[in-house]
Structure formats: C-alpha cells, structure tokens
N, C-alpha and C positions, 0 to 999 in steps of 0.2 A: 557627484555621487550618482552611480547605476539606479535604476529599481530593480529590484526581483524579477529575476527568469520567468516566473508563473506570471507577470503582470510587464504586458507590453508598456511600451510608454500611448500618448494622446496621438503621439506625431505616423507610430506605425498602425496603429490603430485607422487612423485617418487613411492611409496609404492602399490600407489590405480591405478597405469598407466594401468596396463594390465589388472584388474579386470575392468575397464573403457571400453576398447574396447573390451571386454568380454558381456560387457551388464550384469556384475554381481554384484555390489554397489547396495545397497541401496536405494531408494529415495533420502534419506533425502545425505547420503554419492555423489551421482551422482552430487545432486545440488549442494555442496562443492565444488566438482572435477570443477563442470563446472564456480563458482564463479573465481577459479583461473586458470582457462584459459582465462574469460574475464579481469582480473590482471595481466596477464601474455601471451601473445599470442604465444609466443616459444611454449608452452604446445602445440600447436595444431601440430608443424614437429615433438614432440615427439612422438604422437597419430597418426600420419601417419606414421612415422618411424615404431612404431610399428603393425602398420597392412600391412605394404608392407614385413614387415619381417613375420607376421604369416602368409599371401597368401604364403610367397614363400613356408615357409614349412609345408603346408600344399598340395602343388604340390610336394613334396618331396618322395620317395619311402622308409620306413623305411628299413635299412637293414638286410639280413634275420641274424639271431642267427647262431652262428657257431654251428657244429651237434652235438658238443661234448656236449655245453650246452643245446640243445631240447633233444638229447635224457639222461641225468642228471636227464631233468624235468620228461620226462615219466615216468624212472624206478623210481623215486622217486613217482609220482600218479600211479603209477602199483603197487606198493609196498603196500599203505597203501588201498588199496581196499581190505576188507575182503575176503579170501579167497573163500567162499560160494557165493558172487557174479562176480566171475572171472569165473565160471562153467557157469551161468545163460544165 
C-alpha cells in the first residue's frame, strides 16, 4: 500500500534533507518536503540538525593537501602545457 501524494514516505524524505536546506528542490519537490513535515514534525530536529552541522563546517578550515600531492598536481599541469607556451 502507497501513502498519499500530500505525504512523502521517510525514505524520500531522507533523500531530498539536504537539498531542502540547500534551498535547492524544486517548487513542486519543496511543497512535498514541506507536506511531510507538517505529517511528521521530527522532520524539523532533522532540518535543524542539519544546518547546525553545515554552519559548523562551514566555520571549519579545510586542511591544507600534503606537498607531496600539490606538487603531483603542478608537475602533472606543467607537464601538459605545450611547450611554446611555457617560453611565453
């Protein structure tokens, strides 16, 4: 047995969490989202959970690459630069 159109299941619910507080669904998908949160009010410590976890890192410093792999990357973009523009 389906549920009702106005009332997502748990499973799309889970799926569409973060593109929700993304502000990146849909219209028609957002009003979904937001049918089963008024079905479901848990949904809302989900949606908070998830935005106290993306402020934090987003406060976060990413850490730097170890040197071995930045300089991997250069000689690999040095490398495929044509020669006649390594002169220039």
């Amino acid at each position: 047995m389906s549920l009702p159109s106005d009332r997502p299941s748990d499973r799309w619910m889970d799926t569409h969490l973060e593109a929700y507080v993304d502000g990146a669904l849909s219209a028609h998908d957002e009003a979904r989202f937001e049918a089963g949160m008024r079905a479901d009010p848990t949904w809302q410590d989900e949606i908070e959970q998830a935005r106290t976890i993306r402020t934090f890192l987003r406060t976060q410093n990413p850490p730097a690459p170890p040197d071995h792999l930045t300089n991997a990357i250069l000689d690999r973009a040095s490398a495929t630069v044509p020669h006649s523009e390594k002169e220039a």
